[in-house]
C-alpha positions in Angstrom: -138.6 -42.0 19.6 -142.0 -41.3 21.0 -143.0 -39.0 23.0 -144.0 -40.4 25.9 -143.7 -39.2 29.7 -140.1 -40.7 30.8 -140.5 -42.3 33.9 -137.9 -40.2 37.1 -134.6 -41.3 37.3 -131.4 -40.0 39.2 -129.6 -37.5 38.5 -126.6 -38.4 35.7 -123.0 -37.2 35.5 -122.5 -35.7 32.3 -119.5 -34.7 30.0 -120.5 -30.7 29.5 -117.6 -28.4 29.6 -119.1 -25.3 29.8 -121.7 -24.9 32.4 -123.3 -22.2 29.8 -124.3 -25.4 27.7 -126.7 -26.1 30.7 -130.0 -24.9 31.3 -133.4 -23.8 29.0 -133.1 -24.3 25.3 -134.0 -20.2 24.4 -134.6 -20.7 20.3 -135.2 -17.6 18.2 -139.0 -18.9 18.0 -139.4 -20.0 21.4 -138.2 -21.7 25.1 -138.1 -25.2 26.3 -137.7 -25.2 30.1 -134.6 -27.6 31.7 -135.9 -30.7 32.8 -138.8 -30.2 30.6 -140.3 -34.2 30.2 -144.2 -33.3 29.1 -145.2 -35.4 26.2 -146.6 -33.3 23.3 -149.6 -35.1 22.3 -151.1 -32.7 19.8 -149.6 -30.9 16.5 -150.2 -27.6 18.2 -147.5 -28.8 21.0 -145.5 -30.6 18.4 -144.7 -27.2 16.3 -144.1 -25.0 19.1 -141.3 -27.3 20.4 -140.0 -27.5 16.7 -140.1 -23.5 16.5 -137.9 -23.1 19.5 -135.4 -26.2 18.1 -135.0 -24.6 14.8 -131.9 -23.3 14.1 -129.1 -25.8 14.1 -129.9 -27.1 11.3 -131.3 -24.3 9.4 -128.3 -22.1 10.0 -125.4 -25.0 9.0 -127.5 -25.8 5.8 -128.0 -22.0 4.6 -124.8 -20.9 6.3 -122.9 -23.4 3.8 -124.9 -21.7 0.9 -122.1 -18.8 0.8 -120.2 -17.1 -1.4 -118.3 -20.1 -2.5 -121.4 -21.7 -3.3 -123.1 -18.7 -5.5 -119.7 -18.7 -7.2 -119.6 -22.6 -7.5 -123.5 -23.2 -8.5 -123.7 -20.4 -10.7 -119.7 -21.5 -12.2 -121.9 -24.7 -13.1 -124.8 -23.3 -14.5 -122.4 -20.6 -16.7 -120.2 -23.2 -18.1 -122.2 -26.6 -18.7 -126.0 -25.5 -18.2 -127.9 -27.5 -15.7 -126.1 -31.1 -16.6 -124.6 -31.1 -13.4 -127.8 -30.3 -11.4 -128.2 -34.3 -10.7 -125.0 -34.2 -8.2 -127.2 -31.8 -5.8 -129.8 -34.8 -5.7 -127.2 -37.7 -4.7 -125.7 -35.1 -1.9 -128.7 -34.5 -0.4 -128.9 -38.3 1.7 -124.8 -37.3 2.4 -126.2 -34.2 4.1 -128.1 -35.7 6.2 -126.9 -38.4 7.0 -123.7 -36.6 7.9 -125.0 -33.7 9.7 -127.2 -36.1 12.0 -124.7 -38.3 13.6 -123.2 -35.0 14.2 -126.2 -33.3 15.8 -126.8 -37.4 17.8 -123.1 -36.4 19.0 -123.5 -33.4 20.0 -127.2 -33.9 21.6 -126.0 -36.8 23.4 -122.5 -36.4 24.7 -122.3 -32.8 25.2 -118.8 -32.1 23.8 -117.6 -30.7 20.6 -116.7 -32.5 17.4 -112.8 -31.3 18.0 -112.6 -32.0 21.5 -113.8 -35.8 21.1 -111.3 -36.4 18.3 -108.7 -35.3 20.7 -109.4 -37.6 23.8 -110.8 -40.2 21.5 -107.8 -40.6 19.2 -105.0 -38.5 21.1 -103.0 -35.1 20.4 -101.6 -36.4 17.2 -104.6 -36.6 15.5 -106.7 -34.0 17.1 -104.3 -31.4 16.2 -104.3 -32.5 12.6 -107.9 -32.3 12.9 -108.0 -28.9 14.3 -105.0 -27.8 12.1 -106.9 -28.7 9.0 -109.7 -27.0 10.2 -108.6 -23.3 11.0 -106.4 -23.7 8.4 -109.5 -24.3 5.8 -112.1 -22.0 7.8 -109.2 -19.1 7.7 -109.5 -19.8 3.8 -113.1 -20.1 3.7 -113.8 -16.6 5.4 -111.1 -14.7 2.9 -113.7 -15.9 0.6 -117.4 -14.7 2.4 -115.7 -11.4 2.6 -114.8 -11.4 -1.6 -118.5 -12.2 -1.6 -119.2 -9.3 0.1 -117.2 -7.4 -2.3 -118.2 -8.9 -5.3 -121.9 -8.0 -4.3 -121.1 -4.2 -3.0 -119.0 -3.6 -6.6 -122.3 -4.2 -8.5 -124.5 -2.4 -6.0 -122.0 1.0 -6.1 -121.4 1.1 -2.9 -118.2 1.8 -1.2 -115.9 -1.4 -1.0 -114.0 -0.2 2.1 -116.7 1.0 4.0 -119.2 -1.4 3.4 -116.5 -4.7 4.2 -115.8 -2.8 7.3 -119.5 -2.8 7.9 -120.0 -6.0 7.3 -117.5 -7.6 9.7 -118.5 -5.2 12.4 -122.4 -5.9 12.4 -121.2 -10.2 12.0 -118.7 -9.4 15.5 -121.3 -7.6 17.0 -124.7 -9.6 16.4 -122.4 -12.5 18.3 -120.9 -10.6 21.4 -124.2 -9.5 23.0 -124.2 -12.5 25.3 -127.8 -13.5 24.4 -127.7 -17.1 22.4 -131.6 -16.4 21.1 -130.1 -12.4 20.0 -128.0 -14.1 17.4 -130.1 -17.1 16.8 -132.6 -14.5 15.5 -129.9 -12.5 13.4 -128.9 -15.7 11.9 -132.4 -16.6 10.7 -133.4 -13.5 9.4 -130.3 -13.9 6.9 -131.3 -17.4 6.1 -134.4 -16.0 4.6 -132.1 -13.9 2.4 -132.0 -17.5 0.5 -135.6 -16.9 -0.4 -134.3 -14.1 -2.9 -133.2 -16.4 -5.3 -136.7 -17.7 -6.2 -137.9 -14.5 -7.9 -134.5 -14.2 -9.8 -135.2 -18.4 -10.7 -139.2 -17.0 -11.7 -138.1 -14.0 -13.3 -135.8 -15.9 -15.6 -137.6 -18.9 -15.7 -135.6 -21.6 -17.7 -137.4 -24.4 -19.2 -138.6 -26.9 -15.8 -138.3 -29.7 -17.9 -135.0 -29.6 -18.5 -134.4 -28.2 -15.1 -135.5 -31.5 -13.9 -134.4 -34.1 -16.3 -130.9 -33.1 -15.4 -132.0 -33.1 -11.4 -133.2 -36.7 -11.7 -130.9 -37.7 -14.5 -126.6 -37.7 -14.5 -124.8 -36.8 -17.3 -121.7 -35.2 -17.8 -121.3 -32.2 -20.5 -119.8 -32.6 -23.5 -116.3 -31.1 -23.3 -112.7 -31.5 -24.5 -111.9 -30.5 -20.6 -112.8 -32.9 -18.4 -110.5 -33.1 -15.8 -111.8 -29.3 -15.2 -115.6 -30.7 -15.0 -114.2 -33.1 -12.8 -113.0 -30.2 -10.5 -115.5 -28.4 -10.3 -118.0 -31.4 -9.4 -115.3 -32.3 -6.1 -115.7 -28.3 -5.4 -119.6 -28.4 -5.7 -118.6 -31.5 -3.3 -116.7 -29.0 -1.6 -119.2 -26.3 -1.1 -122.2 -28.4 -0.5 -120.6 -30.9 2.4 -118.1 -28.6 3.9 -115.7 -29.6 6.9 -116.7 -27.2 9.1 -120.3 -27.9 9.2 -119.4 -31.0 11.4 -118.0 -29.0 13.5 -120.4 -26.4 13.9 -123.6 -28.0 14.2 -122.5 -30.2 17.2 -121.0 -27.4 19.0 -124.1 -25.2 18.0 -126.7 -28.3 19.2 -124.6 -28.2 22.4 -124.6 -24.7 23.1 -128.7 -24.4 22.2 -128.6 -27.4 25.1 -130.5 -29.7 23.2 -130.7 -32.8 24.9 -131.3 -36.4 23.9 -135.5 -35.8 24.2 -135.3 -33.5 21.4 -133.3 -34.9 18.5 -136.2 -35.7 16.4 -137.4 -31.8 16.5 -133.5 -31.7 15.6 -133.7 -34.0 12.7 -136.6 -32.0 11.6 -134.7 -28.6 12.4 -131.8 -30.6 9.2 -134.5 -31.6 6.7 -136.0 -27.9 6.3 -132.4 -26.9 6.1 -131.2 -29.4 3.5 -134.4 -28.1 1.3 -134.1 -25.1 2.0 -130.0 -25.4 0.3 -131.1 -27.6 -2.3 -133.5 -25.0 -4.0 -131.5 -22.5 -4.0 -128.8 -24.2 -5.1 -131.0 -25.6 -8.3 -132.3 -21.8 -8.6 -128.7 -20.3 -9.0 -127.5 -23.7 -11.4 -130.9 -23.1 -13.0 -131.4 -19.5 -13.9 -127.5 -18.9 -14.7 -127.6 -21.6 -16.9 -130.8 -19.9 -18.6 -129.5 -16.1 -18.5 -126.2 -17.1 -20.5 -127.1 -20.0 -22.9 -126.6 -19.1 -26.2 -124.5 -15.8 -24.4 -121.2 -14.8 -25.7 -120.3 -15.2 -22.2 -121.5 -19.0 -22.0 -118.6 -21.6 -20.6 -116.6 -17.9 -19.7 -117.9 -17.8 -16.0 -115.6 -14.7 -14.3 -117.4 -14.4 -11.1 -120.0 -14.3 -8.7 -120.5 -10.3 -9.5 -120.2 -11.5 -13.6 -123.1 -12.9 -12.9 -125.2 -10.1 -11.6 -124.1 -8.2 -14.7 -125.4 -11.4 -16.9 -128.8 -10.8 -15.1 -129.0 -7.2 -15.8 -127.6 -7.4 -19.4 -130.4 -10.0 -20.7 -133.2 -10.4 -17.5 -133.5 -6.9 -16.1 -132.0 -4.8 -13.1 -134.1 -6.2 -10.4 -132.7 -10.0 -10.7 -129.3 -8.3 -10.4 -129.7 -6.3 -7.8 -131.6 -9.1 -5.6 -129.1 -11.6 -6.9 -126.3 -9.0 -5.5 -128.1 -8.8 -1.9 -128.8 -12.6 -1.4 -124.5 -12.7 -2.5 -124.1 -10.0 0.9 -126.3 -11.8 3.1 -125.3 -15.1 2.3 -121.8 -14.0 2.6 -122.4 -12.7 6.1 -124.1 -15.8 7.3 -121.3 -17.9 5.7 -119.0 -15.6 8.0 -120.6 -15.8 11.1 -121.0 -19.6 11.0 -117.8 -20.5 9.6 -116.0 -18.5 12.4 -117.8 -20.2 15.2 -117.0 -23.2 14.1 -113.6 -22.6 14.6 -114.0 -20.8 18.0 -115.7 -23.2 19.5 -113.7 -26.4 18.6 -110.4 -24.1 19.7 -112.6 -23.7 22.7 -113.2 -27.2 23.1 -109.8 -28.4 22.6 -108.5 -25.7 24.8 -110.4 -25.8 27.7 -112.2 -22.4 27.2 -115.0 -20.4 27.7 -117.1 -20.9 24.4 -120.6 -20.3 24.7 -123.0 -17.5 22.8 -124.7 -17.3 26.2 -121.8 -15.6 27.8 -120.7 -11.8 27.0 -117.3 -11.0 25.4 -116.1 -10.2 29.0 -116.9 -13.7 29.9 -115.6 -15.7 27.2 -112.6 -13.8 25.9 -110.4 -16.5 24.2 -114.0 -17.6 22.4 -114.9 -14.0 20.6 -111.1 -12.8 19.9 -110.9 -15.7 18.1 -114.2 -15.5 16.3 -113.6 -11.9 15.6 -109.7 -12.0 15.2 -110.9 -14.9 11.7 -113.5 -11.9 10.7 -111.0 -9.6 11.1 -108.0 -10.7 9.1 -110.4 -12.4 6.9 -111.8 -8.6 6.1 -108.6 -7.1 5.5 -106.9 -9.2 3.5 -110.0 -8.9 0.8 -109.0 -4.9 1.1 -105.9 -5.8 -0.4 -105.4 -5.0 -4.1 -105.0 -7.2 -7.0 -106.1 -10.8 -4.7 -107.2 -13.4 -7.2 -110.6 -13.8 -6.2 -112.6 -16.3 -8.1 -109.5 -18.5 -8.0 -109.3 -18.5 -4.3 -112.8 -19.2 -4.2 -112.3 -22.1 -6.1 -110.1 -23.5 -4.8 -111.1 -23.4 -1.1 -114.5 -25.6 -2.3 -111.8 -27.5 -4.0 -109.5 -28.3 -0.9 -112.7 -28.6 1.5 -113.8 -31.9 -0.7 -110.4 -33.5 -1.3 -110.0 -33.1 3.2 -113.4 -34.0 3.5 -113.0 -37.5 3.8 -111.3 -37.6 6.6 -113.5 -35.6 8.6 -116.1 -38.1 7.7 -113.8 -41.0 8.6 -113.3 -39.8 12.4 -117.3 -39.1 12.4 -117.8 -42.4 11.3 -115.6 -43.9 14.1 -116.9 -41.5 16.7 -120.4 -42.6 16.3 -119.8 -46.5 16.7 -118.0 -45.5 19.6 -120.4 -47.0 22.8 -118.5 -45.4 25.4 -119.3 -42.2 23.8 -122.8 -42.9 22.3 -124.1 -45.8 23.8 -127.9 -46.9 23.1 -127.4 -44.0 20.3 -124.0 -45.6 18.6 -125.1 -46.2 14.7 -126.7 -49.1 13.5 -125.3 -51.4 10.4 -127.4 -49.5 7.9 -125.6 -46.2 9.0 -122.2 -47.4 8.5 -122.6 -48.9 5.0 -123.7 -45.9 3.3 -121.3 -43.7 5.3 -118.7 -45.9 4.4 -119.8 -45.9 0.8 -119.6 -42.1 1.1 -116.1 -42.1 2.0 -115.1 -44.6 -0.5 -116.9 -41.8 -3.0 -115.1 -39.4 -1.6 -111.6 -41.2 -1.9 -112.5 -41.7 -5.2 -113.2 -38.5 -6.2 -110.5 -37.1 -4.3 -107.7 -39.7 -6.3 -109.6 -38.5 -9.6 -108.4 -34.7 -9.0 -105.2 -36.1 -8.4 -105.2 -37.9 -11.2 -106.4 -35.1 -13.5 -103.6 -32.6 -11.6 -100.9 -35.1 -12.6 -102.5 -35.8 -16.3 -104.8 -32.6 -17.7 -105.3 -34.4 -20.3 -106.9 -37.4 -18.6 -109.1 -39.6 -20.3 -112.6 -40.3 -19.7 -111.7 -43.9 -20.5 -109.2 -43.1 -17.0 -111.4 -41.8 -14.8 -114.9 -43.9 -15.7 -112.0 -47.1 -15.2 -111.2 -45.0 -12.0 -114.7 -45.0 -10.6 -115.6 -48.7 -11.8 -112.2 -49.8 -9.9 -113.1 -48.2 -6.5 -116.8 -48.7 -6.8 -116.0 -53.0 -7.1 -113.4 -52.6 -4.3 -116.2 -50.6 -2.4 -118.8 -53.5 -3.2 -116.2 -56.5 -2.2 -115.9 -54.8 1.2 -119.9 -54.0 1.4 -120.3 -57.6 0.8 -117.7 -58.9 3.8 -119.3 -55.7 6.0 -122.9 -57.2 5.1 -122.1 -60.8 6.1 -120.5 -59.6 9.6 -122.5 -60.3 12.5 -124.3 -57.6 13.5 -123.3 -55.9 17.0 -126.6 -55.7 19.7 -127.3 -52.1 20.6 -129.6 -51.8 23.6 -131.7 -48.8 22.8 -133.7 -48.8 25.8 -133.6 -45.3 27.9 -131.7 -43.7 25.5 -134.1 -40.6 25.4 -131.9 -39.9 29.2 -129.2 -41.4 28.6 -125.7 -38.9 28.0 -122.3 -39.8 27.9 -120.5 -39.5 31.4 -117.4 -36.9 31.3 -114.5 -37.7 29.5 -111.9 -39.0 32.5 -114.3 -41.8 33.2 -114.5 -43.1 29.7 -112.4 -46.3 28.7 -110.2 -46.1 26.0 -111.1 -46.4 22.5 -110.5 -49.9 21.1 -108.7 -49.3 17.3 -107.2 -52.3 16.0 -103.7 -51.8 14.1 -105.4 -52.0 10.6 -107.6 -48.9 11.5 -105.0 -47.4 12.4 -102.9 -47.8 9.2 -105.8 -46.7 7.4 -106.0 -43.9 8.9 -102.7 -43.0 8.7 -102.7 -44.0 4.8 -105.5 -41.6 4.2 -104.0 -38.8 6.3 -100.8 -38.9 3.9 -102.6 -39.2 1.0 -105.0 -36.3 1.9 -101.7 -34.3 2.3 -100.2 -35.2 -1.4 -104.0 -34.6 -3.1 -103.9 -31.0 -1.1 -100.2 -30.2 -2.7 -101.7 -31.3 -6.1 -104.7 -29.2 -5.9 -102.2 -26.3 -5.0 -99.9 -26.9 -7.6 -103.2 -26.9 -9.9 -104.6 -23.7 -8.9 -101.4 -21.5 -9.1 -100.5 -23.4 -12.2 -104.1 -21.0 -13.4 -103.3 -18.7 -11.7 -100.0 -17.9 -13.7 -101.7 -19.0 -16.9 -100.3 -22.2 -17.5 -103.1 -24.9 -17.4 -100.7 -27.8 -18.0 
């Protein structure tokens, strides 16, 4: 899109719920005034629009870099060295091309991820949606606040208190009713990411290696598989989370970007996406480093094991920096993760739901942003919880329900009555749907290897050659469809008009039953990976 002066047009009905979402864009870094049409002609003008974007992006990216992810990466790097650094470099064109039909959604139409499900495909299925998603969020909280105790155990520090502390100040920095107060408190914790590359220095494993496994796949040798295959669907898991979808249209929404500005949006994503993917290769790389050739190699305990790997053979500076950027990162996690789920119960429920509003304003919104933080907190108070295994497993669950959150994206953004000149192009939906065929795949593999733990690699490469020639067969049919004429003139003004005026959705029968086939499927791979974890749990692998 260029940025060229847009020539005045009438005023156009738009689908906003909250008139909070309305008004100037007021980033951490900077304002862009409503209405504002200038062309930025020169670099100077160019970066101070991207400073005031920023955020969106940044925060979902970092935000998804939690405690589930320090416990997942650093799992990886304990147990199998850096062979499975090369699945961070085929995520990283999931990531974005994910996250931006989400932030196109939410730029363009206004109205949450949740929300459009439910209009779009009716209360069945956006209460399944929603369902899935407190449900998992609830999860994914318990475990920001065990990072938060995993990292105050190693530091000394009270667990009580400073758990208590930490869901108060994550409440508080959201409840002031100033959208650029928290934008600011949420980017200052995403430079707590930056910690990890003095621990990554400080240790400094051999870079050749380090990337020879980033560019190269292989698996690790093992008489386990089915447990590397786990863990790669909870890396999966932790790395393309559900509720990132979620959040980062709701979040585009509520920062009021508008059509104009999606490039400075797409930009916002890609320093996000690298700003995850080093850190992630940091922690994979220097635990892979501190413990090889460890007694405690392939024994990976937890996140808080691995501060005391650091300080056992690097020193006590990488521990205790590993042990803040766990806190911090487990905060941010917390804070993101719960407004996701605020504002799509917002959306679906007609409320209030806008960081621009005070707690007085927006009650349902905040009590049930801090009710999540809340329980969240107090159950990790409770003694004897099984903490790395809940961690686990709530990356595990978030990639096997992953696909279906990508499915309803997918169809969402080749709706025209909700996108119009910014509905996706064929290119668009052949990878995505190659990414939800991977994901299927990898999704009936842990179901497989839940069923079988002895499972074959013989299975699970037949497995992966099966669905990848099925995949292929219907790329090919896709391919030689004839391509459906988008007009993309006027786009940079054009928004979706509110939801009563939209005509419904047209979803043939054999969408439909795909749908449905992948919904009850999805429910029979989330028993499995239940039955799996509290099969370790009790001590009885199969």
């Amino acid at each position: 899109m260029s940025d060229t002066t847009m020539s005045a047009s009438p005023p156009q009905r738009h689908a906003v719920l909250d008139s909070a979402h309305v008004g100037d864009i007021t980033g951490a870094f900077g304002t862009v005034r409503a209405g504002d049409i200038h062309p930025r002609l020169t670099w100077g003008a160019k970066l101070k629009t991207l400073a005031a974007i920023v955020g969106p992006g940044l925060i979902v990216m970092v935000g998804d870099n939690d405690a589930g992810a320090f416990g997942t990466y650093t799992q990886a790097g304990q147990n199998y060295g850096t062979s499975l650094l090369w699945t961070l470099l085929l995520l990283v064109p999931v990531l974005y091309v994910n996250q931006e039909m989400v932030l196109r959604l939410g730029a363009v139409t206004g109205v949450g991820h949740a929300r459009l499900i439910l209009e779009r495909f009716g209360r069945f299925w956006g209460a399944f949606s929603v369902i899935d998603l407190f449900v998992l969020n609830a999860l994914t909280i318990v475990t920001e606040f065990i990072g938060v105790d995993l990292g105050l155990s190693y530091l000394g520090l009270p667990k009580i208190w400073g758990v208590v502390t930490a869901a108060a100040v994550t409440m508080a920095a959201a409840m002031t009713g100033d959208f650029r107060r928290f934008e600011r408190f949420a980017v200052t914790l995403c430079l707590g990411t930056l910690l990890l590359i003095p621990i990554f220095l400080a240790v400094h494993p051999p870079l050749g290696q380090v990337a020879r496994d980033f560019f190269v796949p292989r698996l690790p040798a093992t008489d386990r598989l089915s447990d590397v295959i786990l863990l790669i669907i909870a890396i999966v898991g932790t790395t393309v989370a559900p509720w990132q979808l979620f959040f980062q249209q709701s979040y585009v929404i509520d920062k009021r970007i508008t059509p104009r500005f999606i490039p400075y949006e797409k930009a916002d994503l890609w320093i996000g996406i690298v700003v995850v993917i080093v850190g992630a290769v940091a922690m994979m790389g220097f635990s892979a480093a501190t413990f090889a050739g460890k007694p405690e190699f392939g024994q990976f305990t937890d996140a808080g094991g691995i501060s005391a790997g650091l300080a056992a053979y690097v020193g006590a500076l990488p521990a205790t920096l590993f042990a803040v950027a766990l806190i911090d990162a487990s905060i941010i996690g917390a804070a993101a993760v719960s407004l996701a789920t605020a504002y799509a119960l917002g959306d679906v429920l007609s409320l209030k739901h806008s960081l621009h509003r005070k707690a007085t304003d927006a009650k349902g919104f905040y009590l049930v942003y801090c009710g999540l933080i809340a329980a969240a907190a107090a159950l990790v108070l409770l003694p004897n919880a099984p903490l790395g295994l809940v961690t686990e497993g709530v990356q595990t669950l978030a990639g096997v329900l992953l696909p279906s959150a990508t499915v309803f994206l997918l169809l969402l953004c080749n709706d025209r009555a909700v996108l119009g000149p910014w509905a996706n192009g064929r290119a668009t939906n052949l990878f995505t749907g190659g990414v939800i065929a991977a994901l299927v795949m990898m999704s009936i593999i842990l179901t497989a290897s839940v069923l079988y733990p002895d499972i074959s690699e013989t299975v699970i490469l037949g497995i992966l050659a099966g669905g990848s020639a099925l995949t292929v067969a219907v790329w090919l049919v896709a391919g030689r469809a004839r391509p459906v004429s988008i007009d993309r003139a006027g786009r940079e003004t054009w928004r979706m008009p509110p939801l009563d005026t939209l005509p419904p959705p047209r979803l043939g029968s054999r969408e439909k039953l795909w749908m449905i086939v992948l919904r009850g499927y999805l429910v029979v791979a989330v028993g499995l990976v239940l039955v799996r974890l509290v099969e370790l749990a009790t001590g009885n692998p199969g």
